[in-house]
N, C-alpha and C positions, 0 to 999 in steps of 0.2 A: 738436883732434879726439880725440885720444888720449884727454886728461882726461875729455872726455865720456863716452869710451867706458867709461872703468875706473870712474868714477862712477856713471851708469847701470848696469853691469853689479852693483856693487858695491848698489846700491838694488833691485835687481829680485832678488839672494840675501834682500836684508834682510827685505822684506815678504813674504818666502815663508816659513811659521810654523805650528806646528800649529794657532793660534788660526784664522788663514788658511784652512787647511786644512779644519779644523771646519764653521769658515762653510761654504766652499766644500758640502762634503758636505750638511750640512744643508738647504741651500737648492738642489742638485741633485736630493735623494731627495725633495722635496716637491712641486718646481716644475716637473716634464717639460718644462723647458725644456734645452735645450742646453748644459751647462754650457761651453764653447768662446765660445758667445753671451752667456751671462752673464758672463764672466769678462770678457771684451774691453770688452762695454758700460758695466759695472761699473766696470771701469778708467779708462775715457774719464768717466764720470760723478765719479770718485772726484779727478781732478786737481783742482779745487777746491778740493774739501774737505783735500786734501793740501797744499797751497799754504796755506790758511787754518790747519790745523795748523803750519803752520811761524811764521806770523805769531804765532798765540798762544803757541809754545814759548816765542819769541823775547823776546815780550813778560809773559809773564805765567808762565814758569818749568813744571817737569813738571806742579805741581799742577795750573796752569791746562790745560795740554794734559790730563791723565787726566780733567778733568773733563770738557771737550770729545768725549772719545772714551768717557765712559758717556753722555753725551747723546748718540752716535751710535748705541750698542750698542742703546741703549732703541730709536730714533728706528726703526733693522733690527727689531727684536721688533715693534712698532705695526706696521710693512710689513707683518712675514712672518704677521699673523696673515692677512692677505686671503689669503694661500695657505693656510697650516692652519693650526691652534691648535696642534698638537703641536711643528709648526716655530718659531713664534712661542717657544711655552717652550724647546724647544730650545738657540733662542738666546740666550735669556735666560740659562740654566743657563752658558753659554757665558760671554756677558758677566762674570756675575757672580764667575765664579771667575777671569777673570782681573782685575777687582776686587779679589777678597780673596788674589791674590798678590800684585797692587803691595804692598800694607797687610802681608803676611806674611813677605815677602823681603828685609825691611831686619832683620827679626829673627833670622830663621831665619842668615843672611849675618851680623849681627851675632855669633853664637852660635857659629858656626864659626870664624870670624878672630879676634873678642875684639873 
């Protein structure tokens, strides 16, 4: 029980991120819904695709997972337009730039260490 506890707790700091965050915000100021109700539902809907993420890491290395997760990014933008357009890019702009830090951060971190 312990392990689980320190696991879990140690999982539930991990996916708490300003990307996270971002989301969150974006799709609160758009959607007058509940962000307490999105977050929870969100969560329950998201074990899956978490679980499926872990199969792909597993098998098919970070690449395959980043690419799984711009095909999510995008998959959120296509949602968020039924709520707004502005949400929709929103997230996009979201997406995208953490896109082009995976692609940035091996250089930038190359550059500082050598």
């Amino acid at each position: 029980m312990t392990n689980l506890l320190i696991s879990s707790i140690a999982f539930g700091l991990f996916i708490v991120c300003p990307r996270m965050a971002g989301m969150m915000h974006v799709i609160n100021k758009h959607s007058k819904v509940s962000i307490l109700r999105t977050v929870i539902t969100g969560t329950i809907l998201s074990i899956p695709l978490l679980l499926g993420m872990v199969f792909v890491f597993s098998h098919f290395g970070v690449w395959g997972a980043i690419i799984v997760c711009v095909g999510t990014d995008f998959a959120a933008t296509f949602i968020m337009k039924e709520i707004s357009k502005k949400a929709a890019l929103e997230t996009l702009i979201i997406a995208l730039f953490v896109i082009i830090g995976v692609k940035i951060a091996p250089l930038i971190s190359g550059l500082i260490v050598g």
